[in-house]
N, C-alpha and C positions, 0 to 999 in steps of 0.2 A: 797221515795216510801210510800203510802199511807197505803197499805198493810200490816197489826200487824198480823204473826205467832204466832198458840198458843203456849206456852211454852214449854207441853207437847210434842207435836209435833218436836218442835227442839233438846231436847233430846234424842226422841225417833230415829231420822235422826243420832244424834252425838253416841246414844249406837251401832246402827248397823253399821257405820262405824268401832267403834272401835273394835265390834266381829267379824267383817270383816275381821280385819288387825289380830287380833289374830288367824283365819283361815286359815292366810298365802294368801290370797287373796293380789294381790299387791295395795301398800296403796294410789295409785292415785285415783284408781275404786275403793276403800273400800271407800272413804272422799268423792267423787262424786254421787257414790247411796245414801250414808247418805244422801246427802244432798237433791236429789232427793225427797227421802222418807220422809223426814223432811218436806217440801214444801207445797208438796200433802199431807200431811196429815192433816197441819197447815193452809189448805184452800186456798192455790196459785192451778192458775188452771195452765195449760202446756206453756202457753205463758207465767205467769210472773213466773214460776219455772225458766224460762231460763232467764231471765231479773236477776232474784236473783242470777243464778251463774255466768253467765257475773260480775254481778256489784260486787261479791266476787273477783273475777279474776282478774278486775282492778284492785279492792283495795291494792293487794300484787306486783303489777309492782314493786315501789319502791324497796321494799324489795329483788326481781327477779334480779333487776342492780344490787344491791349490791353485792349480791349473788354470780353475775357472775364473777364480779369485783375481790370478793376476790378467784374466782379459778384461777385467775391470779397468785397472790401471793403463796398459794400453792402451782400451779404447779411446779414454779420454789425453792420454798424452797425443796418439794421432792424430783424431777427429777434431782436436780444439785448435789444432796446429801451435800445441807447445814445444814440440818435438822441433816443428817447423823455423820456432822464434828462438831455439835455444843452438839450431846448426845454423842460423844466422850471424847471432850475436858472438859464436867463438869465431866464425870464419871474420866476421867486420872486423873485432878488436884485435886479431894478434895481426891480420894485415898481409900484405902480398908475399913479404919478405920472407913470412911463415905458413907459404900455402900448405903449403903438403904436410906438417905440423897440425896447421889449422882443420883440416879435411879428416886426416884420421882421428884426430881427438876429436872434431865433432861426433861423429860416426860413431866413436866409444862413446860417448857419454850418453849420447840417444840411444845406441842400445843398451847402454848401462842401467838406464833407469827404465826400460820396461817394454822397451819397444823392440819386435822380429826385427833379428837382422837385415834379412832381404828389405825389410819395409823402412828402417835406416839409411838401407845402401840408395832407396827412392829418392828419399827425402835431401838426402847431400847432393843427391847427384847432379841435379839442376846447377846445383852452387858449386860446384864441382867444376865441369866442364863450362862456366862462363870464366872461373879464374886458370883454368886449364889454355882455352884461347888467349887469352890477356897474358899469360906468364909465360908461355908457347910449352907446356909442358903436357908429358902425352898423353893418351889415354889410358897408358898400359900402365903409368906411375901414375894416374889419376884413383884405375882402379885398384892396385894395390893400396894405395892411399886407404880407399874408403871399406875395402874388404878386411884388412890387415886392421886398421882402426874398429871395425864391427867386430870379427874376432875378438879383440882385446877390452870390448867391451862386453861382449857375450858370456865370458866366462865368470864376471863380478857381478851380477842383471839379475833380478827376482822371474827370470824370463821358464821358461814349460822347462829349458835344458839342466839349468843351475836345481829346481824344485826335484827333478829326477833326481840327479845327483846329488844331493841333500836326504830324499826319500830313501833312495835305493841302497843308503850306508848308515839309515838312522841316525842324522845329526840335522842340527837344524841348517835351516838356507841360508841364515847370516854366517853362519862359522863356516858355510863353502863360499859363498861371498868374498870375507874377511883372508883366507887361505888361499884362494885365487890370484889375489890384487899384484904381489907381486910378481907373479908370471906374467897378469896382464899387462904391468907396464912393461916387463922385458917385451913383451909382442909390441907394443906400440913404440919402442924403439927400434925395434928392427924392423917393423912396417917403415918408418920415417928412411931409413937408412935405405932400403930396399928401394924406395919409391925416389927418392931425391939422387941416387944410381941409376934407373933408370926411366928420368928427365926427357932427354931427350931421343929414346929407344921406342919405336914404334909410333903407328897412326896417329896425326897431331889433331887436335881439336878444331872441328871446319865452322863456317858460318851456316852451314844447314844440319850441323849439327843440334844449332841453337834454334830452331826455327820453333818448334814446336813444343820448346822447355815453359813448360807456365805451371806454376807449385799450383799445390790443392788449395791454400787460399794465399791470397792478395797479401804481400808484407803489411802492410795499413792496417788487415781485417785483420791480423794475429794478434794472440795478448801479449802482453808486455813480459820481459823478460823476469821482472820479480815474480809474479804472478804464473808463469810458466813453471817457474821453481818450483811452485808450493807442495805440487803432489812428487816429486822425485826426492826430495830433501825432508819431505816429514817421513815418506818411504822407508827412507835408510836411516834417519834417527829413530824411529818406532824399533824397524829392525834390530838395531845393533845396542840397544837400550839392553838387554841382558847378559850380552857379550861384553858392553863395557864395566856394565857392574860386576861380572865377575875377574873378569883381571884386575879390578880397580877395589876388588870388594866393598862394593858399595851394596850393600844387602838390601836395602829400598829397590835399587835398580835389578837383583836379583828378580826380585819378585815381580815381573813384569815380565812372565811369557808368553810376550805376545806373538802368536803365529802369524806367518804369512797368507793366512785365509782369511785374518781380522784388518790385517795391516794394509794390504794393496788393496780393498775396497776403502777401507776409509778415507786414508790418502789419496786414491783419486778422488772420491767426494768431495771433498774439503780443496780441493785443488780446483774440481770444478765450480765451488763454489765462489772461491775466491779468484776465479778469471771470468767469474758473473756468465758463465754458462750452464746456471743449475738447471733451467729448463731444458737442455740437451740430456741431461742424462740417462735417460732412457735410452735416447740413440746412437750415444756414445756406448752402453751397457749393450746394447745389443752389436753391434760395429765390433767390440771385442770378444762377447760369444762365439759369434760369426766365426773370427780368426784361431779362436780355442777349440773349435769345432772338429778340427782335423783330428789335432796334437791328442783331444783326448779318445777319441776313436784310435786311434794307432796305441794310445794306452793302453786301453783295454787287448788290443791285437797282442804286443808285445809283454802284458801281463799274463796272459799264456801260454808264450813259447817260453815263459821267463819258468813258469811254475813247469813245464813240462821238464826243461833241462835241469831245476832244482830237486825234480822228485827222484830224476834220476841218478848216477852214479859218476854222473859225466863231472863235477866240481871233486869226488874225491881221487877218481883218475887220474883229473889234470895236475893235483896236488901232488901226487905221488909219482909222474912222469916229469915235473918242473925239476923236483928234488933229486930223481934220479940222475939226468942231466946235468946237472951241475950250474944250470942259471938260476939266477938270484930271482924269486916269487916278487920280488917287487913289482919287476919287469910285467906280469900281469896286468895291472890295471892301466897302464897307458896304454899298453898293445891291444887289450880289449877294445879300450875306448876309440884307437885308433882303426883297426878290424871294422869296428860295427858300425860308428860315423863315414867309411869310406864305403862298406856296402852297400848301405842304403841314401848317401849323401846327403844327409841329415842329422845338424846338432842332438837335437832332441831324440828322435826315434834312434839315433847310433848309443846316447847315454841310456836312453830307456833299456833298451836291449844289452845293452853290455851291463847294466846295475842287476838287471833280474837276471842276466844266466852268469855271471860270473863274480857277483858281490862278496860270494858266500866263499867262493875257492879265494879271491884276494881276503878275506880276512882269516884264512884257515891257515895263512902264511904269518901272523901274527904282527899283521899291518893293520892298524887304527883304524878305524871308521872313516875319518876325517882326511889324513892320508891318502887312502884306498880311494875317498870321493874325488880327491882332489885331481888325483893324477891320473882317474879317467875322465872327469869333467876335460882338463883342458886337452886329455889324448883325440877328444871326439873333433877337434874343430883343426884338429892336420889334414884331413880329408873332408872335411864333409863341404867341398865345394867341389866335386865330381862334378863330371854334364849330363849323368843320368839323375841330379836331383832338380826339383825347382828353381834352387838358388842361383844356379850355371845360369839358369838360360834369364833370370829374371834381371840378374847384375846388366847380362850385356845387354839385354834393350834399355836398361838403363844409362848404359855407355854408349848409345848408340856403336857399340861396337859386333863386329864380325862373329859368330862362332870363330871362327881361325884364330882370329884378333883375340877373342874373350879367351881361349884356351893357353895361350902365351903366358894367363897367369898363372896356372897351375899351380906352374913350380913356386913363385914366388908366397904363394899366399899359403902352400906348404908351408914353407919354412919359414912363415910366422909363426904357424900354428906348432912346427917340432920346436921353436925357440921354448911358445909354455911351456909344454910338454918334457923338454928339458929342463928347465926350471922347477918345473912343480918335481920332478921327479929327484931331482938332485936334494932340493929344501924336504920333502917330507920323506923320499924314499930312502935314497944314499945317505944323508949326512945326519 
């Protein structure tokens, strides 16, 4: 398209969307007038406004399969309660000695293999605040516990956030996966640290706390712990089947690219099939549409403010005012990722947003793809637990705790999130 948006203009589109979304205005029509307003202001007259968000719209199909693909997986990991059988069995085996251990790597692993964070932080939390009582330990290191362990596992997950950030830098989602891992365990060592400090700080866990904790199924009615495995563990062996063949060059294993649009429906399949709930799957497939419903509506919102700031001038500006400056263009992609997840307090729609308006200026700095993914994938999750998203408010009724009480974490469940963000920045950026 021949048509160069002024710069100004596409900012001006991306700030009233994001006041939009902090308005509570829903963020499909917050990302769409932005972009509107962006257009028009930037000198598109009404016919190529509509050309620009079309041609945004397309741009995120890929990403839209993917998307849907992994509510596949999902559904059946929640609804069959594997998810349920697999933050049981890490909290039973490592033992009391290892709550808050036990708690946040439950939390990473269940969100690791495919499941919403928020819908993680559910799932622990029950199991959470019973060993919370019993250990006398409080709510505040319960919920860093399990937030801090969700982060560290959200950034390794075939989850809508990671497929952005794979999309949005053109490399696949096991090699942001793979690139992730270790920032994610530096987060879940300093979730451990953070939380086991403060033990004893804050509201302790009551008996009516407990009153009304009863998980979505019965420990009895869950499947067994092999068998819960089956769809997370074929997951990431499917996935990482080309990655390993290439550093191993194994050229058999080359040839196997397989997407994660083939991978996470199958695996859940065969997952559901081998926990003998193949007659669910239909309702398990819909149970994860359902939840993919949002994420991909905000896609499409966000693939037009994404195409509005690309068309415009605003990535060769920024390029050329970093350098002027004298700060290192690296610095870009975590600040993005950080900016646009704290905006809109959202994993997903923060990476969304930050891959389509500033993909193009971090790689014009001569930073990787994979790099550039990395270190705004894990820049998105230092903010994106504000109290203007859903996640704020959904943790604390899961903690039975206070707004006051919930907001105490802030700070801590930051600086999991700047520990990746440091990590990933230092590993692909600096060194």
């Amino acid at each position: 398209m021949s048509l160069v948006l002024t710069w100004w203009a596409a900012l001006i589109g991306l700030a009233v969307a994001i006041i939009l979304i902090l308005k509570h205005l829903n963020p499909v029509y917050a990302l769409l007038l932005g972009a509107v307003i962006g257009c028009l202001l930037g000198g598109a007259n009404l016919t190529q406004t509509i050309d620009i968000l079309i041609q945004g719209g397309q741009s995120v199909m890929g990403t839209v399969l993917r998307v849907l693909a992994a509510g596949m997986l999902a559904g059946v990991m929640m609804e069959s309660g594997a998810a349920d059988t697999l933050a049981r069995a890490i909290v039973t085996k490592m033992g009391d000695r290892l709550a808050i251990l036990a708690l946040a790597l439950a939390t990473m692993v269940i969100t690791a293999v495919g499941v919403f964070i928020p819908v993680a932080v559910l799932i622990v939390a029950p199991i959470a605040l019973e060993v919370g009582q019993r250990m006398h330990i409080s709510k505040l290191a319960l919920l860093v516990a399990l937030s801090g362990g969700g982060k560290a596992g959200n950034i390794i997950s075939p989850n809508p956030n990671t497929i952005a950030a794979a999309k949005g830098f053109n490399v696949e989602l096991s090699q942001v996966m793979i690139a992730d891992f270790i920032p994610a365990v530096v987060a879940l060592i300093v979730t451990v640290i953070l939380a086991t400090l403060l033990k004893r700080r804050g509201s302790a866990v009551l008996e009516r706390d407990l009153e009304s904790l009863t998980s979505k199924a019965h420990p009895t009615a869950l499947p067994s712990l092999g068998t819960a495995l089956v769809t997370p563990v074929l997951a990431i062996v499917l996935l990482l089947l080309n990655p390993i063949g290439s550093i191993l060059h194994i050229d058999v294993l080359t040839k196997f690219s397989l997407d994660a649009m083939y991978v996470l429906p199958i695996a859940a399949i065969v997952g559901a099939l081998a926990m003998r709930q193949g007659s669910k799957l239909m309702s398990y497939a819909q149970a994860g549409m359902n939840r993919m419903t949002d994420v991909v509506l905000i896609l499409i919102g966000a693939g037009a403010i994404g195409a509005v700031i690309t068309t415009s001038d605003l990535p060769t500006q920024l390029i050329h005012l970093i350098k002027a400056s004298g700060v290192s263009g690296v610095f870009l992609a975590p600040i993005a990722g950080i900016l646009m997840a704290g905006a809109t307090a959202s994993t997903s729609t923060g990476v969304i947003l930050a891959t389509g308006s500033f993909s193009k200026a971090v790689l014009g700095f001569g930073i990787s793809p994979l790099a550039g993914a990395a270190m705004m994938h894990t820049g998105a999750i230092v903010c994106d637990h504000l109290p203007h998203g859903n996640y704020f408010h959904v943790t604390a009724n899961a903690m039975r705790m206070t707004i006051s009480e919930r907001s105490k974490g802030i700070l801590y469940e930051s600086l999991v999130g700047g520990a990746a963000v440091i990590t990933a920045t230092l590993i692909y950026g600096i060194f």
